[in-house]
Each structure stands twice: as C-alpha cells, then as structure tokens.
N, C-alpha and C positions, 0 to 999 in steps of 0.2 A: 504493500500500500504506500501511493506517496506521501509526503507530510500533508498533515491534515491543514486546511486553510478557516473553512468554518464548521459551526456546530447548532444544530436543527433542533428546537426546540416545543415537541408537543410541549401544550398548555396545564389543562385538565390532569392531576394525578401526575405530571412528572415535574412541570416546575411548581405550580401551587396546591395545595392540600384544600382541592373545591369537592370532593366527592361527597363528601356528607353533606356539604353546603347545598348541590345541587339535589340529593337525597330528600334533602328536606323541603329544599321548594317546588318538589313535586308534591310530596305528602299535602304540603298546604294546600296546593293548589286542586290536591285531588277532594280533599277533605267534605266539601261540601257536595262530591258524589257518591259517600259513603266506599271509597275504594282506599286501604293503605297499600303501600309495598311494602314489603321485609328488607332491612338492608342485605340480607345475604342474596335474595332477589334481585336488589338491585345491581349489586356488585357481579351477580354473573348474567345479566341478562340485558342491563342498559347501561352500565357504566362505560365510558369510552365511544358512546354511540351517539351520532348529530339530535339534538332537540324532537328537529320535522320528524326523522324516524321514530323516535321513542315515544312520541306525541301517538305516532298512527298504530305502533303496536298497542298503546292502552288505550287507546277508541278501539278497536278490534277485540282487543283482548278480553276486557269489563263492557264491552258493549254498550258504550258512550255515546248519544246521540247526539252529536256536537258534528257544527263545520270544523273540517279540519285544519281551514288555513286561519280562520276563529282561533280557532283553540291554540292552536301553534301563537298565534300575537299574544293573546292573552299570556297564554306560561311564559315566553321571553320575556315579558315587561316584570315579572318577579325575579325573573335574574339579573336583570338588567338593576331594578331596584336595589337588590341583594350587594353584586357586585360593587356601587357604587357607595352603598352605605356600609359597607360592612367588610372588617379588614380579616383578609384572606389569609392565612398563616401557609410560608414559602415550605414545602417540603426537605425532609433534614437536608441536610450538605448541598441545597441547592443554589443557596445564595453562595456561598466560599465557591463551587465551583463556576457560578455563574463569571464571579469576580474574578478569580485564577487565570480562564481562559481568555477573560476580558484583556487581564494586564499581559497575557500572553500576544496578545495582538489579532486574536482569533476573530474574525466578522462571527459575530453572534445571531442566528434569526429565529421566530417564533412561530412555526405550522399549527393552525390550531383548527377544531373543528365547530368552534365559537363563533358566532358574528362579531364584526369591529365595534360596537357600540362596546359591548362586556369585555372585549380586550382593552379597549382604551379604558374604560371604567377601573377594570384591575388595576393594568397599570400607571393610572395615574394617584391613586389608593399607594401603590406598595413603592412605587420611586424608582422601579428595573428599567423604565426606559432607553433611559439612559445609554443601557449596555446593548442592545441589540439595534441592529444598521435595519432590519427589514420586519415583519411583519405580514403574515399571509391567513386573510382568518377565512369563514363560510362565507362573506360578503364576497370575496375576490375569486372566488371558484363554481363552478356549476356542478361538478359533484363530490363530494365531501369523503370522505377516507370510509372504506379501505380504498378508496380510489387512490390513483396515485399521483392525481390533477394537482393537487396542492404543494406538493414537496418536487414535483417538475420544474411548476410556477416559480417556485422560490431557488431552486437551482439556478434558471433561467434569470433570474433578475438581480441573481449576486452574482452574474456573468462567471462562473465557477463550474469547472469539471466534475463530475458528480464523485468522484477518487478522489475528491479533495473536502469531500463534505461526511458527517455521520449524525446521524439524527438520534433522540434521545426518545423514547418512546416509554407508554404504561401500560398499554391495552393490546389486545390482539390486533384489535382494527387497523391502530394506528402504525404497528410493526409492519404490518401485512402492505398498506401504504405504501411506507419505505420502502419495501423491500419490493412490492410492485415498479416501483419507480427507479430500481437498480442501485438504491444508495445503502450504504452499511447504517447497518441500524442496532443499535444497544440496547436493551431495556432495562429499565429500571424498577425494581417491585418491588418492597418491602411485605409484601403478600406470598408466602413460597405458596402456597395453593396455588396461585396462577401460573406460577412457573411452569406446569407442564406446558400448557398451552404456548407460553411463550418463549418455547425452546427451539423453533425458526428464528430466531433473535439473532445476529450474528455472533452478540454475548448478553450475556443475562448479568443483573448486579441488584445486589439489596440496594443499594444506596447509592450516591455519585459520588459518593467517599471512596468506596471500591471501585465503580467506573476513573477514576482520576489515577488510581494508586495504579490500577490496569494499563492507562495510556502513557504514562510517565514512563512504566518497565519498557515497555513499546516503543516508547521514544515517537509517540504519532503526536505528543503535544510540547 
C-alpha cells in the first residue's frame, strides 16, 4: 500500500456516540403509535441504516398508516432538533486520533449517511470542523450506503487515488460501501458481537487507539 494521504470518516457510531441518541428519537417519535423498539433490535436491524429506509421498514413492519415522505420530514426535524441542542459525546480515542492525523498533515473527510442540516448541527455543537477539508453527507448523493456513490464522490473531490485513502467504518452497510467502492476500509467496534459480520473489514479494531497503534507499526501514517 502507498503512504496513506487521507482518512474517510463514517459519522454515526464511528466518530460520534449518536446510536442511543438516534434510538431514542425514534422511540419518541414512535410513542404516540403505541410501537417501542428494543435496543438490541435496534442495534441489529436499523442501526447504520439511512433514516428514509428505516422510516419505510417501520411503516411496513407495525403497519403504520402514515405518508411516507410525511413521516420521513416529521422524524428528521427531531434529529435535526436533537442534534443541534444536545451535545453528542465523540466516541473513545476519537478525538486524539482525529487530532494525530490532523497534525500528521492527513486531508481529513466525513462520509456520512446523515443529511447536511444534522452534520453541520453536530459539528458546529462539538468544534471538529475545523479538522476535516471535505464533507459528503445524504444531501450530496442519490443513493446512500451500502452504495458506494458516496465514498466515490469524496475520493473524486479530494482529487486523490483511492490507495491513498482508508475509511473508518461501524456498521456492515457502511464497510460494504467502502469496500464496494475499492477503498480499504477499517472498522471500528467496540461491540465484539458485531464483529463476525464485520470480518470483510480489511481490519477490525475495538477502538482507534488500536487502529492508530496498527498504522504506526505499518508505517501507513
């Protein structure tokens, strides 16, 4: 592999700790249908998955007589709320690593399968701006991961070889992405349950403490 130049950053579960956040604003939002989720529900059946879809499996699923493109505005507007009021706690070693590759001289970018309103909301909340040269969220793509439109896009507009980029992933969807799109892809889980799934990974890591320790041996950073 050549020296690495940038580092691709799912959103959701790798750089910030929104899973329960989003967990929960569904529950509210379902609340007044008489529907919960179970977290372990959510975590193996929506987590890592765009809004619109997860939106259209629980109209399906609970038998929701709702417009679906309704229903989909309405639930955004509580994340979008959420996001912007409410401070998102960065996943361990994400910030140190964020910072590391920063002063390493690395172009930083953001693949998310969020729309720009809740990205910009995050990170105007948590101050990461800063670090990252790009940003590619659901607003700037027509289909959203595992596709591999997004992390094309973003290879494409940091004028960058794809051997020069590795993306950092949490979820199946989002590895599958990557890896659709030919680029190396790491995951990150603090969840060993997931891990089987996420053993297409080109490497698997608890944390970005062990991804860092990994790239340094390697000499890719």
């Amino acid at each position: 592999m050549s020296k690495i130049k940038a580092l691709l950053f799912d959103l959701d579960g790798t750089l910030i700790d929104s899973e329960k956040f989003h967990f929960d604003c569904w529950n509210t939002f379902l609340a007044p249908y008489n529907v919960h989720i179970e977290f372990k529900d959510w975590l193996s059946n929506y987590a890592g998955i765009p809004l619109p879809k997860n939106a259209k499996t629980i109209l399906y699923r609970y038998k929701i007589d709702e417009d679906l493109a309704n229903f989909i505005e309405r639930r955004e507007k509580i994340t979008f709320e959420g996001f912007r009021t409410t401070d998102i706690e960065l996943m361990p070693h994400a910030l140190e690593f964020v910072q590391f590759a920063y002063e390493k001289g690395l172009t930083l970018a953001v693949v998310t399968a969020s729309p720009k309103i809740d990205v910009e909301a995050v990170f105007e909340r948590n101050g990461l701006a800063k670090y990252f040269s790009l940003f590619i969220t659901r607003t700037d793509v027509s289909k959203s991961k595992p596709d591999p439109e997004s992390y094309n896009l973003c290879v494409e507009r940091l004028g960058l070889d794809k051997e020069e980029c590795i993306v950092f992933e949490d979820t199946l969807n989002g590895v599958k992405s990557a890896m659709a799109a030919g680029i190396t892809c790491y995951a990150i889980q603090s969840n060993v349950r997931a891990h089987q799934k996420l053993k297409i990974a080109d490497e698997l890591f608890l944390s970005f403490a062990n991804a860092k320790t990994f790239m340094l041996q390697k000499e890719l950073i």
